[in-house]
C-alpha positions as CSV (number, residue, x, y, z in Angstrom):
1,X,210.3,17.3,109.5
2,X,213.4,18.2,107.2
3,X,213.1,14.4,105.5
4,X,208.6,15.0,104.7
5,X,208.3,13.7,101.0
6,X,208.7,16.1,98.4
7,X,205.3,15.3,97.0
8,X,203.9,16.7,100.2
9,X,205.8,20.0,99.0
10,X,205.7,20.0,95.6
11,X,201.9,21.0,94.5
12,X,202.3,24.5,97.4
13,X,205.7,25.8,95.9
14,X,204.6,27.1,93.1
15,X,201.4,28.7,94.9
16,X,203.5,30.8,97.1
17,X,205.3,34.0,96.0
18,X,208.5,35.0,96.0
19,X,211.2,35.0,98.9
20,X,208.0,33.7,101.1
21,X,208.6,29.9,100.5
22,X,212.3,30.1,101.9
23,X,210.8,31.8,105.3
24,X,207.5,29.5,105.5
25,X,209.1,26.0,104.3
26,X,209.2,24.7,107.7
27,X,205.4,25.5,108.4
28,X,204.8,23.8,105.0
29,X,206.6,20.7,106.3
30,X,205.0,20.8,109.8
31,X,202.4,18.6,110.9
32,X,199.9,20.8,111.5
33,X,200.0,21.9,108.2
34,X,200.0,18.3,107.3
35,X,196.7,18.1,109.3
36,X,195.5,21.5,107.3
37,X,196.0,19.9,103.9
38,X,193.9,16.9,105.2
39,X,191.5,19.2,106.5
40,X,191.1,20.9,103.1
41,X,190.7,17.8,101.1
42,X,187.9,16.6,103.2
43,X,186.0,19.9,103.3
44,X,186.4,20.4,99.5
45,X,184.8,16.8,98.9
46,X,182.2,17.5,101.3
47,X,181.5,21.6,100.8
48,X,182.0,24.3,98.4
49,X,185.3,26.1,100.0
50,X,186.1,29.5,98.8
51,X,188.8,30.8,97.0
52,X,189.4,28.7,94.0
53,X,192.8,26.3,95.0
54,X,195.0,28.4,93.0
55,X,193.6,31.7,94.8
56,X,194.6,30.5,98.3
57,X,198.2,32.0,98.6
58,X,197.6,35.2,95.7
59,X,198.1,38.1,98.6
60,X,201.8,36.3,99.0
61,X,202.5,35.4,95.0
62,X,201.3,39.2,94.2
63,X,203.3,40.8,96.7
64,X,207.0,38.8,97.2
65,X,208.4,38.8,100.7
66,X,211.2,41.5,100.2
67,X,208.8,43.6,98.1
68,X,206.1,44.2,101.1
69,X,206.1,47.8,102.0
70,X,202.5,48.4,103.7
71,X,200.8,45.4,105.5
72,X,196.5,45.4,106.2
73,X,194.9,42.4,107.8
74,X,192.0,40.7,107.5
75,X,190.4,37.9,109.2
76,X,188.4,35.8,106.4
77,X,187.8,35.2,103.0
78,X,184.7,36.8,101.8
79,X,182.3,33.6,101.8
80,X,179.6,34.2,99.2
81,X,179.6,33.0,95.7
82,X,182.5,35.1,93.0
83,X,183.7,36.8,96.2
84,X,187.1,35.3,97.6
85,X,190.0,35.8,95.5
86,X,193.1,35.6,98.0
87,X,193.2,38.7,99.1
88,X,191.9,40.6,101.9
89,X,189.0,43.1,101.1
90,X,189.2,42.3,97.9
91,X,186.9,40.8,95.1
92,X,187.4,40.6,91.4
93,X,186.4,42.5,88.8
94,X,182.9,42.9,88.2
95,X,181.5,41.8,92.0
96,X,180.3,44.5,93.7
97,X,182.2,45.9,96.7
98,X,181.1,44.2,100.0
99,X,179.8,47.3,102.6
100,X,183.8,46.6,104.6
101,X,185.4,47.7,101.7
102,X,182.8,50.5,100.3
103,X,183.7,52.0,103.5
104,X,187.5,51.9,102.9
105,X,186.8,53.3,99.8
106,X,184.6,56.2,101.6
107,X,187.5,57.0,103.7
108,X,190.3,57.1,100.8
109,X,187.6,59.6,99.3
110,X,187.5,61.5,102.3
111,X,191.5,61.2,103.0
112,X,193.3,61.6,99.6
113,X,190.0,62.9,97.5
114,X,189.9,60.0,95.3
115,X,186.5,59.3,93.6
116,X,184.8,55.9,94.7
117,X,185.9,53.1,92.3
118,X,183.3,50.8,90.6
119,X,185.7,48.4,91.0
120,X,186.5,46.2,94.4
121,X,190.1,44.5,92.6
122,X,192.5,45.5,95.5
123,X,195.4,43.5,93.2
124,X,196.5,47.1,91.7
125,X,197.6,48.0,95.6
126,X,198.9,43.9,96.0
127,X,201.4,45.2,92.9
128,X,202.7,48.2,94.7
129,X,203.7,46.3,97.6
130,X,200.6,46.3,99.7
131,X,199.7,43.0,101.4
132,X,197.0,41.9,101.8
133,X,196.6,39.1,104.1
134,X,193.4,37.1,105.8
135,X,194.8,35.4,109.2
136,X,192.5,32.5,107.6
137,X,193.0,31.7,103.7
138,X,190.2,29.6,103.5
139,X,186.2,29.5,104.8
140,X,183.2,26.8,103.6
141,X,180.0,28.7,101.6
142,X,178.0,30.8,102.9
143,X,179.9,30.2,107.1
144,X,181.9,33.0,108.1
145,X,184.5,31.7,110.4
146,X,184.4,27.9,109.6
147,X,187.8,27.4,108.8
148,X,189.0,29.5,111.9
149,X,191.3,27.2,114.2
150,X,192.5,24.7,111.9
151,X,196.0,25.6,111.4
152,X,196.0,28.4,108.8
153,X,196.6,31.4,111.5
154,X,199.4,29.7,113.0
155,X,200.9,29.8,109.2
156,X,199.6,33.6,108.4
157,X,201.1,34.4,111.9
158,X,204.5,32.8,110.6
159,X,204.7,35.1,107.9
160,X,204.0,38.6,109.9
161,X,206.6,36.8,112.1
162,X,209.3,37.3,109.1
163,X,208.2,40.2,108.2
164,X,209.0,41.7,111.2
165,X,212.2,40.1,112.3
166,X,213.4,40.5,109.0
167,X,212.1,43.7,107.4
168,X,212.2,47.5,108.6
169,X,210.3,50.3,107.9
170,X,206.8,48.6,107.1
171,X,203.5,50.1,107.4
172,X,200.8,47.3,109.5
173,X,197.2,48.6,109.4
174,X,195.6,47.2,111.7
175,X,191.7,47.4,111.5
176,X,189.7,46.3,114.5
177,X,190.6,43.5,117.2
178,X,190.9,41.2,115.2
179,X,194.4,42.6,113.7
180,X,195.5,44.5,116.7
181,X,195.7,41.3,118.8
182,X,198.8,40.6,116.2
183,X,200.4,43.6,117.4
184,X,202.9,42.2,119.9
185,X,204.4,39.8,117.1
186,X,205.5,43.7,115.3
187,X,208.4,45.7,117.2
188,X,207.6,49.2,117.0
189,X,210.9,50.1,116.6
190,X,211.3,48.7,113.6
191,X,208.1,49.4,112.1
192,X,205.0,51.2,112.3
193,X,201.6,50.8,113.8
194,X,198.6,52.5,112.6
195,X,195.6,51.4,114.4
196,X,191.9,52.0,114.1
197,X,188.3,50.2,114.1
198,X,187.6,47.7,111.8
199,X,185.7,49.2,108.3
200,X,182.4,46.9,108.9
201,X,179.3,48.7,108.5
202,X,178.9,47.9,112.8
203,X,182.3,49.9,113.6
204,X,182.7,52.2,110.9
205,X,181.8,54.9,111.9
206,X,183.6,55.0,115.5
207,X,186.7,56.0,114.2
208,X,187.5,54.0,110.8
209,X,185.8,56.9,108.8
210,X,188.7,59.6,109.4
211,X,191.8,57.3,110.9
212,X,193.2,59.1,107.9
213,X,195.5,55.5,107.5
214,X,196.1,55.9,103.6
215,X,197.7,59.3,103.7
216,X,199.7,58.5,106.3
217,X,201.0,55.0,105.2
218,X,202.1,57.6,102.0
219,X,204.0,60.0,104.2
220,X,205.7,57.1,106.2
221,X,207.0,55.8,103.0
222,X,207.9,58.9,101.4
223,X,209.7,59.5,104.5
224,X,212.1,56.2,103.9
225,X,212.8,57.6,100.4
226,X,210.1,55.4,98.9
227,X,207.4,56.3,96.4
228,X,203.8,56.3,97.9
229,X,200.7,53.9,97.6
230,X,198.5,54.9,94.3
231,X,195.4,54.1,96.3
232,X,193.6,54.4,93.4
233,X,191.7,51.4,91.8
């Protein structure tokens, strides 16, 4: 794998943030990643695949590897039109909040007494150190889930892997099954868990609404000597 042609390499480099491409070069050059890239090429002549190219890997370029202080996971890109911009939750300016993350915002009001944002653009909390990572980085229009299996979680999974072994002192928020499944990659002794239901309109309101996640990710961070999350947007 160490001898793949550079041109295989050379158009992801500069899409990845960094300190990530040092830990993640060998996925890069593996051939299921190969496979991926195929994948991708096929599906973008063939569908419309959200997020824009250069959007794919913006939760890593925003937030470099040794920067990554608080981790949430997502599943999948949002999959309607202007939605998907690389990070999880998150759309860009001017798209209104999907119902998922008006609910995150209803429980940072209720937590910290923020007002509600107008705004869904999560890339203020990617700046503080806040990643925000789909397991899958890509989905076809309009089909939640299509591009589930095809090589990207195996790469997203790589990355929590580093963090992990190589970090201390992270926050993982883990919202629903989904994210606690990746649980057992995190040692708990080295960082910490903070678990609840996922924020979609169907699980809500079993327990996301007061987790009280976003205060506490602030007081397990001031408690390492590090300044807390502005959670504002």
């Amino acid at each position: 794998m160490s001898d793949a042609p550079t041109s295989t390499n050379a158009p992801v480099r500069p899409d990845i943030g960094e300190g990530w491409h040092e830990r993640l070069r060998t996925e890069f050059e593996a051939p299921y990643f190969l496979a991926l890239k195929e994948f991708l090429v096929h599906e973008r002549a063939t569908h419309t695949v959200y997020p824009r190219g250069r959007d794919i890997f913006r939760a890593f370029q925003l937030t470099p590897f040794d920067a990554v202080r608080v981790v949430i996971l997502g599943q999948d890109p949002y999959h309607g039109p202007g939605q998907a911009h690389g990070l999880c939750f998150s759309v860009p300016e001017g798209v209104p909040p999907p119902p998922s993350l008006q609910n995150i915002f209803t429980e940072i009001e209720r937590d910290l007494g923020l007002p509600k944002p107008t705004s869904g653009d999560l890339s203020g909390w990617a700046r503080q150190g806040v990643l925000l990572l789909n397991a899958t980085l890509t989905v076809r229009a309009n089909e939640a889930g299509s591009h589930q299996g095809k090589g990207w979680e195996r790469f997203t999974d790589a990355a929590i892997a580093a963090l992990a072994r190589e970090r201390e002192g992270i926050v993982f928020l883990l919202w629903g099954r989904f994210a606690q499944n990746k649980e057992s990659m995190i040692d708990a002794d080295r960082h910490y868990i903070l678990k609840a239901p996922h924020p979609s309109p169907l699980s809500a309101h079993r327990g996301f609404i007061g987790c009280g996640h976003f205060s506490a990710a602030n007081e397990l961070l001031v408690a390492q000597g590090q300044a807390p999350i502005d959670w504002r947007v």
